[in-house]
N, C-alpha and C positions, 0 to 999 in steps of 0.2 A: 355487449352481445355481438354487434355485429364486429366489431374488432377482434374477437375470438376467430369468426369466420374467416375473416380476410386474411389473418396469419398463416390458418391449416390451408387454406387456399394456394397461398405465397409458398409453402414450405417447399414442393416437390420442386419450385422453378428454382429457389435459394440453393437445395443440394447441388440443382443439375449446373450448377457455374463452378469452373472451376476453380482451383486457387490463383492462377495466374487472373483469369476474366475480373476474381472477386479482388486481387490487388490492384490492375488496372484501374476500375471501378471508383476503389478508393482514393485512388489517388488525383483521378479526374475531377471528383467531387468533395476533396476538400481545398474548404476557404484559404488556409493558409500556405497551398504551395508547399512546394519540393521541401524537404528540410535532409540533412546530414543524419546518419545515426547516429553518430552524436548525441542530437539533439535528443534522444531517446536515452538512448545506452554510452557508456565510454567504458574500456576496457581497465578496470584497475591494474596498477603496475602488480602490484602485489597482494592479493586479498584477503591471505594469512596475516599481512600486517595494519588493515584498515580497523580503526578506531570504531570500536561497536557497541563501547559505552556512551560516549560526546557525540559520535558521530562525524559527518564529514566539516562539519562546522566546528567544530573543538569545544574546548573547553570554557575558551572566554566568551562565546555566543551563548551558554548556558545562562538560565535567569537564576538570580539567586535566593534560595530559600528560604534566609535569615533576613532579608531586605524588607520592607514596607513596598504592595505595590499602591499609585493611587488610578482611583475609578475613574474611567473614562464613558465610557457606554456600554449597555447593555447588549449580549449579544443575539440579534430579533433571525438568525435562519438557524433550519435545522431542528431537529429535537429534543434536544440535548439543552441542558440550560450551561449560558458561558456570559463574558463580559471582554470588553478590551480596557488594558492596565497600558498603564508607566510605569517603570523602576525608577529607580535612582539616578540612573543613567541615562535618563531621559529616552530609555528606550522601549517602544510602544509592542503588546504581547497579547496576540487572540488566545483565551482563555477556554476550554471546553471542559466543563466539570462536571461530574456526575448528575447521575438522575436519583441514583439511593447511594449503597456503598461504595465510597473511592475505591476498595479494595478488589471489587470485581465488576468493573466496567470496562468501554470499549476505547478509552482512552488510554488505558496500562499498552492495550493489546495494538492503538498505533504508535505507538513509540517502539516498541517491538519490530515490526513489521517493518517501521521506515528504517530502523537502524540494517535492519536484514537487505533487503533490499539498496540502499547508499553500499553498502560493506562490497556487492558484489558489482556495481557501476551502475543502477538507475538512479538519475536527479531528485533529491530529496530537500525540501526546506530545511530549516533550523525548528527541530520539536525536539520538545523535550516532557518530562513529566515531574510534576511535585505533587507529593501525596498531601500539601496545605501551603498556604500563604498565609500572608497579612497583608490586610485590603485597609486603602484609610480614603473615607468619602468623606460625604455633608455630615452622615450621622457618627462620624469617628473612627474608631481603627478596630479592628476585631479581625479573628480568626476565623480563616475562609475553608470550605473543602478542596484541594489541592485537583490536577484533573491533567488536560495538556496542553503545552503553550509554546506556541506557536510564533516566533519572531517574526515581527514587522521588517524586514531586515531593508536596509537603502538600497542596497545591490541588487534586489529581488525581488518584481513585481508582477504579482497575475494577472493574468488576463485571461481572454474566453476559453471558456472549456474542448476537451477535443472528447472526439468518437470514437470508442474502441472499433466500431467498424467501417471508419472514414477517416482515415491520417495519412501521412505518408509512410508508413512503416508496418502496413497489414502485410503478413505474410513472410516478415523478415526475421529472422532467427532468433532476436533479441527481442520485438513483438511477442514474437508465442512463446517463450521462456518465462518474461512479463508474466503472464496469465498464466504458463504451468506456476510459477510461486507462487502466484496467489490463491489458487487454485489447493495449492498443498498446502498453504495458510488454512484450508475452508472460508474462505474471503467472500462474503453473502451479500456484498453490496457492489457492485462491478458495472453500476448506473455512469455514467459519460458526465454526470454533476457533477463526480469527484476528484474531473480531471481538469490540471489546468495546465497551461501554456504559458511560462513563465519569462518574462526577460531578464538575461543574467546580467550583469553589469562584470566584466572581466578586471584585474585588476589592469591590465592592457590599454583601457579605456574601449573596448571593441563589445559591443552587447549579443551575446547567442541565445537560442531561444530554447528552452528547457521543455519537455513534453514533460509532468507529473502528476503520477496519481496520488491523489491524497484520500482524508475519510477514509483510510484505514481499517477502522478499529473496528469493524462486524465482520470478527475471524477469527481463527480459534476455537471456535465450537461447530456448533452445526449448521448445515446450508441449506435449512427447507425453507419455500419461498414464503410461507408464513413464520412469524416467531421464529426466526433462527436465533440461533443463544452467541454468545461469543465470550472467549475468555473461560471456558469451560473443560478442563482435560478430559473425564472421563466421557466426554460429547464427541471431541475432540479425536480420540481416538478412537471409537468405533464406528465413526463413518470411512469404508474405506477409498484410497487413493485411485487405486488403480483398478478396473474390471474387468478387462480384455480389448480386442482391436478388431477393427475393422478394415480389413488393408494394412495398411502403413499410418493410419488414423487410431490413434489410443481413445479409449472411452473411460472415463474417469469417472467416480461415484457419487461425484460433484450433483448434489438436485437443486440447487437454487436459479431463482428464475432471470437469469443470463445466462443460461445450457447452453444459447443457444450462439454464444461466443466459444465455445469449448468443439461444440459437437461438432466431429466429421472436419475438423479443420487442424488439429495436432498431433503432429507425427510422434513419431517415437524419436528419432532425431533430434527432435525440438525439449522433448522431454529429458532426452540424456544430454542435453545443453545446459538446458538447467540446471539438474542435477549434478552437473560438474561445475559447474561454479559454485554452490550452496555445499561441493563437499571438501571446499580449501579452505572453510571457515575452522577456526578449529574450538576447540570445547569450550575455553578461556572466551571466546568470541561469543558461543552460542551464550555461556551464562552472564556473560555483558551487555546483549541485548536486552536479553528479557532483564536485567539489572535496572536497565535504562529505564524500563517501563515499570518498574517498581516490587517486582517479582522478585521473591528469596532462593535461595537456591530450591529449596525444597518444593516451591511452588514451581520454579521452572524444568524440573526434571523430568515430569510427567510429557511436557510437551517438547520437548529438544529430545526426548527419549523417540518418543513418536515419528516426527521432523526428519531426524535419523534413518528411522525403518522405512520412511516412504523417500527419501535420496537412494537410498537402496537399491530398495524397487524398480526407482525411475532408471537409475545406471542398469539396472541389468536385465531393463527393457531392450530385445530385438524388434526387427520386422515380424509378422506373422505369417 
């Protein structure tokens, strides 16, 4: 109750800062110090030719499906019922598997999403998606519900999470691009839990540090702050992208309850930044993603159809 107050209180003093005060801001008050944009974004040499099945990790970081994995523990955060495996290969795999049907959950929908996102330069793990395993514990080997999995990978370790409104990169062109994809995802969870601060291990021996949003997968469908659905087309496509401007600030028809990342803070600039890198991907690319996540063609048309008309949109957004 009284934190409802204290928000509506706060709002007028939050508008009246501006972008510049609000990146200062950020930048004074995060833990970890200056970082490169880099550390955020990198520029792909060429985006038409980035792997949007395997991803930036390839093919051989892929788990394999025909393999046995064995149990290691159960996995205790989150919603979501999951486990951490071994292959064959002795290599260790956070597991997130559905709640009901593998067929429409929010695990198809992040493997989708990190492949979209690695394709155009933000740092993505190694996920991937199997629609089943085989799991061999105490009680024997048996066939598992398949979900997304997640490489333990040597090279790559997280650490604390960061703030969408505390990094060093608020306000920088590749930040609010960030949040317009995801945003054009309907991406309903945009909570600072889902972020993490990675260190890479270079093949160089030199370690950089990775900003990544992960949890993914409640996107795709709708963005109200209760019950939003995800992985849902016809949901999907009738929430719309864009609403009109306020200034040089786009209002997007975005409802889910981090608006308030969004509002009064993304230009139209920032929108058609996006939208230009999302539109070098090409169709072969688009249906490789959603391939990735487990999606047929026929499943994926409805939403790469969609996906489409709002790149559109955002390119042939002006000032107002």
């Amino acid at each position: 109750m009284t934190r409802g107050i204290t928000l509506l209180a706060l709002l007028p003093i939050v508008i009246a800062f501006s972008a510049a005060d609000f990146t200062a801001q950020a930048r004074a008050k995060d833990p970890t110090g200056q970082a490169p944009i880099e550390a955020l974004w990198q520029q792909p040499s060429n985006i038409s030719t980035q792997d949007a099945f395997y991803g930036p990790w390839g093919r051989a970081s892929a788990p394999d499906p025909a393999a046995p994995y064995r149990f290691i523990r159960v996995k205790r955060s989150g919603v979501e019922p999951g486990m951490t495996v071994v292959d064959s290969l002795s290599r260790e795999w956070s597991v997130k598997q559905p709640l009901h049907d593998v067929h429409s959950t929010e695990e198809r929908v992040e493997v989708v999403l990190s492949r979209v996102l690695s394709a155009v330069g933000y740092h993505q793990p190694p996920v991937y998606f199997l629609p089943s395993f085989t799991l061999a514990d105490t009680f024997g080997t048996r066939h598992e519900p398949g979900g997304r999995f997640r490489l333990n990978h040597p090279d790559l370790k997280p650490g604390a999470a960061w703030s969408w409104a505390r990094n060093p990169f608020v306000g920088t062109r590749p930040h609010q691009g960030l949040l317009v994809i995801l945003i054009m995802f309907n991406s309903a969870d945009l909570k600072t839990a889902n972020n993490a601060v990675y260190e890479h291990l270079t093949p160089s021996g030199s370690v950089e540090r990775w900003y990544v949003v992960r949890g993914l997968g409640a996107a795709l469908g709708t963005t109200s702050r209760f019950g939003a659905t995800r992985g849902e087309a016809d949901q999907f496509a009738a929430l719309p992208f864009l609403t009109g401007m306020s200034g040089d600030n786009v209002r997007f028809g975005y409802t889910g309850r981090f608006d308030n990342l969004i509002r009064d803070r993304i230009t139209a600039a920032d929108v058609r930044w996006a939208c230009g890198l999302l539109t070098q991907l090409s169709a072969a690319q688009w249906y490789d993603a959603f391939r990735a996540g487990g999606y047929d063609r026929a499943a994926a048309d409805p939403f790469i159809r969609r996906l489409r008309e709002k790149i559109a949109e955002g390119l042939a957004l002006t000032r107002a």
